[in-house]
Structures are given as C-alpha cells and as structure tokens.
N, C-alpha and C positions, 0 to 999 in steps of 0.2 A: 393146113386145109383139113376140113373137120370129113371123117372117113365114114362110109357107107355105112348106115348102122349104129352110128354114133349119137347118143344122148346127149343135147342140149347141158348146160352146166346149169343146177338148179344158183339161185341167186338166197344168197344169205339175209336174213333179215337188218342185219346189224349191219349191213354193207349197202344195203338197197334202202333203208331207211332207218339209218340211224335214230331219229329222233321220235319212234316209233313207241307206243305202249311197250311193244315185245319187244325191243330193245332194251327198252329201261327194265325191263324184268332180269333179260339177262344179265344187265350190269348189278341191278338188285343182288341176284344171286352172287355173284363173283364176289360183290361187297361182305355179306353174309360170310361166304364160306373161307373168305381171306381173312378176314376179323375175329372170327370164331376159334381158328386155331394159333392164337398166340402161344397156347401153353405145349400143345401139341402140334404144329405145320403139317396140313397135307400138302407134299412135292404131288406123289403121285394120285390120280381121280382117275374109275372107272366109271362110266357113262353106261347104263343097259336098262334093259325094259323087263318087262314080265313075259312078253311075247311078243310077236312080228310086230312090225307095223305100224308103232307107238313114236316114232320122230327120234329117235335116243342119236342116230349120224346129226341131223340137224341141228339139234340140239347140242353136242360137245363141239360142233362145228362153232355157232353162234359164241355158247360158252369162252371158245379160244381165242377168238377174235376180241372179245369184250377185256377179257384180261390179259391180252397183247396192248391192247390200245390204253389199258391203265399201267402201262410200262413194265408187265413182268417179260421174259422167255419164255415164251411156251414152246412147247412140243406134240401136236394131236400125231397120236400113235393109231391108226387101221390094225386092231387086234381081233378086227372080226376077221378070221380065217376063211370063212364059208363064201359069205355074201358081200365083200369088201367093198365100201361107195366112196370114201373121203378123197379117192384121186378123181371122181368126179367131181364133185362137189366143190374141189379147188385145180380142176383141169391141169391136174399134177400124170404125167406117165405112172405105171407100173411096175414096170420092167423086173426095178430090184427095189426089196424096202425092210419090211420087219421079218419076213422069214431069211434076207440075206442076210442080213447082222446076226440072226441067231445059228443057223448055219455054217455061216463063213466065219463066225467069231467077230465081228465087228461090232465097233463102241457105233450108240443109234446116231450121233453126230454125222457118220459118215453116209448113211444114206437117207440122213432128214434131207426136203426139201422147202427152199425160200416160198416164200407166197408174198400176195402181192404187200399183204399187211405187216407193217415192220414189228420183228420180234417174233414171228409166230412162224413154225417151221411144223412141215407135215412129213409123216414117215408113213409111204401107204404100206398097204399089205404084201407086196412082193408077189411072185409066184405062190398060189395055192398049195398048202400039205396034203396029202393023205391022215393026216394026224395032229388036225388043228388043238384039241384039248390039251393033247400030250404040250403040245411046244408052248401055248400061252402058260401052262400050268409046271413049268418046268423050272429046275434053279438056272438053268441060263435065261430065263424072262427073268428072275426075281434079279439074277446079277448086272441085266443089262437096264433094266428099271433105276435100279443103283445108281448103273453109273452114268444115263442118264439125269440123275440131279446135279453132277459138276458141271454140264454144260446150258443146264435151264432150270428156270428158275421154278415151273410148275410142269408135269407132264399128264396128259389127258387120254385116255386110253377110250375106244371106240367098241365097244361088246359086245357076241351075240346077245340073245334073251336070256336068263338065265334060266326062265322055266322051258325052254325048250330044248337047251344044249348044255353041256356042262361047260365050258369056256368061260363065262363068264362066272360062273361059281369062282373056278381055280383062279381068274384072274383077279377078283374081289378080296382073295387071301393073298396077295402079293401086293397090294396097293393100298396106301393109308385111308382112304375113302370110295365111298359109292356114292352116286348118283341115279336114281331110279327113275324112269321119264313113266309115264300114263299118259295114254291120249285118252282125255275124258267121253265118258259113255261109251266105250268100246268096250271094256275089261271087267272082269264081275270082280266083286272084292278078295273075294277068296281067292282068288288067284294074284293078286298082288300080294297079300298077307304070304301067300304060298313062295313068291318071288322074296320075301322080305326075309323066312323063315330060311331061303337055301343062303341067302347072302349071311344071316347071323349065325348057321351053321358053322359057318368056315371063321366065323371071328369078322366077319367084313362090319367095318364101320359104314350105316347108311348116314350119309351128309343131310340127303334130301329130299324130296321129292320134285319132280318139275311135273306141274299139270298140264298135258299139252292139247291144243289144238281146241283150249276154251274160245268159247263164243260169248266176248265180254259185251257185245252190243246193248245189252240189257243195261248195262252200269255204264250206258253211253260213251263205252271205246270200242276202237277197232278189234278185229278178231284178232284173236294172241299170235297165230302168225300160220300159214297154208302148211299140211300135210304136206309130202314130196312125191306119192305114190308107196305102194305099198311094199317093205322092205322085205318079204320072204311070201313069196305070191304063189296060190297054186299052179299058174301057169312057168315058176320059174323066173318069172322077171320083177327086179327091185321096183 
C-alpha cells in the first residue's frame, strides 16, 4: 500500500513504449557504445549532467533496460549520494544499498536488487553520508566497481552534476566512461564545455553525449521522451 506522501513511480520510456523514437535512440546508443569498445570494453559508465535537472536518472534508467533486454547483466548503481531517485524510478525500498557495501565491506551483488526486467539488477543509494564525495571518490568504490564486473557484465553508475558537486568528478576517475546528458535549451555552452573540462581533468573518458528532451516534431516524430521534474529544485523537491 503506496504511503502518505509517496511519489507515483515515473514510467520508463523503453518500458511504456518500447517501439518509441526514444526508445530506438536508446537502443542507438547501447549499440554505439557496445561496438565502439572492442579494443577497449567499458564494464563501468558514469551517467551525469552539467547541472540539475537535465534527465541523466532517466536516462541511465532507460540506458539499462535497453542493454538488459539485448542480453548483457547490468548493474544501475544510485551513486548520487545527495538527491537519490532510481529506487523510485523502479519502486525498489531503500533501506540498505551502495553506502552499505561500502561501509559494511560488501561485494554490490549482495545488495543489488532484481527488477522486473530480466538481467538488470538495481543497487539504490542506501542511507545518505555526511560525506558523499569522500565515499564515491574513495578506493573502496574503485574496489567495489572491480569487483562488480565478476558478477555483471556492464555496471551503470547514476551522478550528481559535475559542475555542481564534486562526486561526479571523482566518480568519472574510477569508471571506464562518461555519459553526459543536456536537456536542450536549458544550459548555455559554456557550461557544458565547463562540465566537459572537469570530467577530462581527472582523465575521464567522455562516451557521449545524450541530447535530452528534443522536440523532434519538426522531423515529424514524437518528442524524444518527457522531463520527470526537476532533479535538485529550489524548493528541495526532485
């Protein structure tokens, strides 16, 4: 029974209409970014924005689903510390998740959880730190990312912004790839070039870009797929 105060579970594009423009985009990209590293595999992908608001949960949400369903394991990891949504998003509990494994010493296997889509296992954010930078940016994430790839076959990591916080910087240097989302017309350039600049500081490979929340109706398709609300809101609410 869904409790007082409780947020509706946003519905995934790739779930609600698979045979969607935005669907095929995401499979698009999965294709791209699986083929592209034959010489080099990225296991691990960081998912993040320039700043709030830009779709980057929805996005590696969609992303995981698309390459569960083309047969790899995946693993989506809630490494946003702050503002954690992906146990909405797949109406997974709490309770215990990525801060318990790194705390209690635990391989992420143990407190991933199943989702309804075969292959694709979620590890939300657990109890909130005082010191989200410090633990995403720490060698126990780097070791538990590790050892993370004996149990799955890609691991998908969920980011603050990196021009807002530094978490996603440090997480960017522990992961074989980055994924940068834009929601178009929001964000002035320099500010992504700025996002682009802290990610290659740290050595982070950027995979891609995802342009989000185009309005294809012009090229006679549908829109590339709804906002969710706004993920770090003056008022406090995702």
């Amino acid at each position: 029974m869904a409790r007082a105060g409780d947020r509706a579970r946003p519905s995934l594009i790739t779930e609600a209409q698979p045979r969607s423009p935005a669907a095929e985009a995401y499979r698009t990209l999965w294709t791209n970014i699986h083929f592209s590293g034959v010489d080099k595999p990225c296991r691990t992908i960081v998912f993040t924005s320039a700043a709030p608001g830009e779709g980057k949960t929805t996005s590696v949400a969609n992303f995981g689903v698309v390459a569960a369903e083309a047969g790899a394991r995946v693993c989506l990891i809630d490494s946003d510390l702050r503002r954690p949504a992906l146990h909405r998003v797949f109406g997974l509990d709490n309770g215990r998740g990525l801060t318990t494994a790194l705390l209690q010493n635990l391989p992420i296997a143990d407190v991933a959880q199943a989702t309804k889509t075969e292959s694709l296992s979620v590890v939300t954010s657990g109890p909130l730190p005082p010191n989200p930078a410090e633990l995403v940016g720490s060698r126990r994430m780097r070791d538990l990312l590790d050892s993370a790839e004996t149990a799955f076959d890609l691991v998908l990591c969920d980011s603050p912004p990196v021009v807002a916080v530094a978490d996603g910087i440090a997480l960017s240097a522990q992961c074989d790839g980055v994924v940068l989302v834009v929601r178009a017309g929001t964000i002035a350039h320099e500010v992504i070039r700025r996002a682009a600049d802290h990610i290659e500081s740290v050595k982070g490979r950027i995979l891609g870009v995802i342009l989000n929340s185009v309005d294809l109706r012009r090229d006679s398709y549908y829109h590339y797929y709804r906002h969710y609300g706004r993920y770090y809101g003056t008022n406090g609410k995702q």
